[in-house]
BAFI-3210 file (N, C-alpha, C; in Angstrom, 3 decimals, decimal comma, padded with zeros to 6 digits):
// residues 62
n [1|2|3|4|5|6|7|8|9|10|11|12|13|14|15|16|17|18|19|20|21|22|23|24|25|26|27|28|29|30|31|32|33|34|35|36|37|38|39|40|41|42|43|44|45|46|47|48|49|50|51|52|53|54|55|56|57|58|59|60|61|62]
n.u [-062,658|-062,993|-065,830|-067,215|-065,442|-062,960|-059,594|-060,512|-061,718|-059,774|-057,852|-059,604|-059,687|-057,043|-057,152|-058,818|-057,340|-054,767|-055,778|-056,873|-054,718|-052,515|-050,234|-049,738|-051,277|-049,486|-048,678|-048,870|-050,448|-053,336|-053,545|-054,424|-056,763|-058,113|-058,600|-059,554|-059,324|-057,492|-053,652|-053,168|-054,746|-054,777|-052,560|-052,689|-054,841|-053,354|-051,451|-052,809|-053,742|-050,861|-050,457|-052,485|-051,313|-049,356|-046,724|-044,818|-041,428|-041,494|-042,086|-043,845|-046,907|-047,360]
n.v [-044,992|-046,906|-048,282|-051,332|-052,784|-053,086|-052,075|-054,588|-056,256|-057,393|-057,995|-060,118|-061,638|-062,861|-063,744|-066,149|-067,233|-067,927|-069,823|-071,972|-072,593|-072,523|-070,381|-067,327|-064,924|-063,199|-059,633|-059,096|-060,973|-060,171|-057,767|-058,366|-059,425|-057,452|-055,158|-052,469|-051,430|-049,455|-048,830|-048,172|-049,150|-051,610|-052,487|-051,474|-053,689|-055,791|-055,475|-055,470|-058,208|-059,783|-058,678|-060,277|-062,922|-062,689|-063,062|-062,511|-061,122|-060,849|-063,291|-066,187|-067,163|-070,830]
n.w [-051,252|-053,564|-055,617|-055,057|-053,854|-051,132|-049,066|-047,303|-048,363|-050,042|-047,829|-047,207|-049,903|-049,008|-046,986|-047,407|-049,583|-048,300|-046,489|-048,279|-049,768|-048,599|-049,097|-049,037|-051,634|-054,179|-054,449|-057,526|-058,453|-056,341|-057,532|-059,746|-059,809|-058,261|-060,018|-060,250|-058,029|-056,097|-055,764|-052,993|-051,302|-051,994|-050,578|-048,316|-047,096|-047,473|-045,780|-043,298|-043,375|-043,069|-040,898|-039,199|-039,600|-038,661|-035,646|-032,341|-033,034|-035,666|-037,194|-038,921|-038,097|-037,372]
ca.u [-062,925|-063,036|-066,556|-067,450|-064,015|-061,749|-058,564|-061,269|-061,855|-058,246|-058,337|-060,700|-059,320|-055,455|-056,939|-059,385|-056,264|-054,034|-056,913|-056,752|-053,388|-051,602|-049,769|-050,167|-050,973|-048,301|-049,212|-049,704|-051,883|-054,038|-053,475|-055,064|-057,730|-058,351|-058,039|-060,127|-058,954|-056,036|-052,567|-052,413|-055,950|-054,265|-051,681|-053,522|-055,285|-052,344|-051,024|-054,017|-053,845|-049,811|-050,440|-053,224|-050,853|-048,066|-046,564|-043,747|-040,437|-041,133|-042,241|-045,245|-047,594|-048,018]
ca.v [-046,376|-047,693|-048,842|-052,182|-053,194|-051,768|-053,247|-055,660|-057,223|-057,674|-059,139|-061,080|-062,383|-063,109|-064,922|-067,313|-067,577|-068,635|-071,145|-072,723|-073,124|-072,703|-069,512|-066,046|-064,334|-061,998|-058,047|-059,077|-061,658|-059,937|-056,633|-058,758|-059,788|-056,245|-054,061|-051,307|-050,871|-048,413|-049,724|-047,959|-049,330|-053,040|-052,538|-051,917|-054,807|-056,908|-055,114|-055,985|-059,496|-060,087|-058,259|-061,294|-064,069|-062,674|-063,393|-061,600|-060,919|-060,971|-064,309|-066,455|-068,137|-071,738]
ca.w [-051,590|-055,511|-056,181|-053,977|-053,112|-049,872|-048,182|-046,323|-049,791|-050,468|-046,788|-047,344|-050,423|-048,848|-046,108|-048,069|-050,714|-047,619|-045,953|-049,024|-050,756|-047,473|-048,984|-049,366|-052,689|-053,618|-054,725|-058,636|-057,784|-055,419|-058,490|-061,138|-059,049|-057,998|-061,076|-060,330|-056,582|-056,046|-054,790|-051,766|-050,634|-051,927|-049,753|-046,568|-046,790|-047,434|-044,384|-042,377|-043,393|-042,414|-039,096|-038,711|-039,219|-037,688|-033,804|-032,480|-033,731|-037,203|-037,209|-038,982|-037,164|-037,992]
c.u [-063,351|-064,067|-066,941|-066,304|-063,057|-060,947|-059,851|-061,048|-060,745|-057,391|-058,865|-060,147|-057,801|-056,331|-057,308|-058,075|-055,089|-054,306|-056,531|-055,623|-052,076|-050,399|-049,956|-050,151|-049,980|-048,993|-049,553|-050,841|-053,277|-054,251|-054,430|-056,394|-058,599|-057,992|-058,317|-059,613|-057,675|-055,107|-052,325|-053,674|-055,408|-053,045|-052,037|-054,094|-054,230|-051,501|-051,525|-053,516|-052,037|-049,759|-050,871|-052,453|-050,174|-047,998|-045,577|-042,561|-040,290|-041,346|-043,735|-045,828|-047,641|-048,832]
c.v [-046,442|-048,311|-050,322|-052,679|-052,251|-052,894|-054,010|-056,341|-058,111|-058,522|-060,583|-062,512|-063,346|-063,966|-066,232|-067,993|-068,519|-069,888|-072,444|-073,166|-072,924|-071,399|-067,977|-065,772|-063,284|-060,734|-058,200|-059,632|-060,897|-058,379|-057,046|-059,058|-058,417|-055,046|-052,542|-050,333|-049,968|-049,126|-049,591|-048,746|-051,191|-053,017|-052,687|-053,146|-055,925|-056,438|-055,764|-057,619|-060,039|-059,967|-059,712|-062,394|-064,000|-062,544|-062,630|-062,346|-061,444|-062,313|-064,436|-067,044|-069,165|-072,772]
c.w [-053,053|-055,362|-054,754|-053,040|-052,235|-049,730|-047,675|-047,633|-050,053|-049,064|-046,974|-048,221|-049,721|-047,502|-046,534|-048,997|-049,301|-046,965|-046,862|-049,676|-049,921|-047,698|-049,232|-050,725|-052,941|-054,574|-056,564|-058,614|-057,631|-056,770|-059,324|-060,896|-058,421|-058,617|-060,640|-059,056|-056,511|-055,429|-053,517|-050,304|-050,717|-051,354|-048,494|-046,229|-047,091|-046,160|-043,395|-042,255|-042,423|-041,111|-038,949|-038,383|-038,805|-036,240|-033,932|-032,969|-034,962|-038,144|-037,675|-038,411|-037,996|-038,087]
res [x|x|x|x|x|x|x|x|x|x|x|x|x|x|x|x|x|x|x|x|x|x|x|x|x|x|x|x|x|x|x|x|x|x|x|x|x|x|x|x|x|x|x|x|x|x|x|x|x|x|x|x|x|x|x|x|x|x|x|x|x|x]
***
């Protein structure tokens, strides 16, 4: 883990970012916003987060 920030953070952020502006941030975004964090740790948590909104077959919830 990089300092205060983990995938949860990057969670955290992609859901509040979706609450509010109704879409997901996309990986620069969520990069610029999370300099210090490593990519593979801002990946998981953008993992995490898609699992959340997603239903089956590949589909978003809406």
């Amino acid at each position: 883990m990089s300092g205060l920030w983990s995938k949860w953070s990057v969670y955290e952020y992609m859901r509040h970012t979706y609450m509010r502006v109704g879409s997901s941030p996309d990986l620069l975004e969520v990069m610029d916003n999370f300099p210090e964090l490593h990519l593979a740790e801002i990946k998981e948590g953008m993992d995490e987060f898609e699992l959340t909104i997603s239903i089956g077959g590949g589909q978003r919830a809406q």
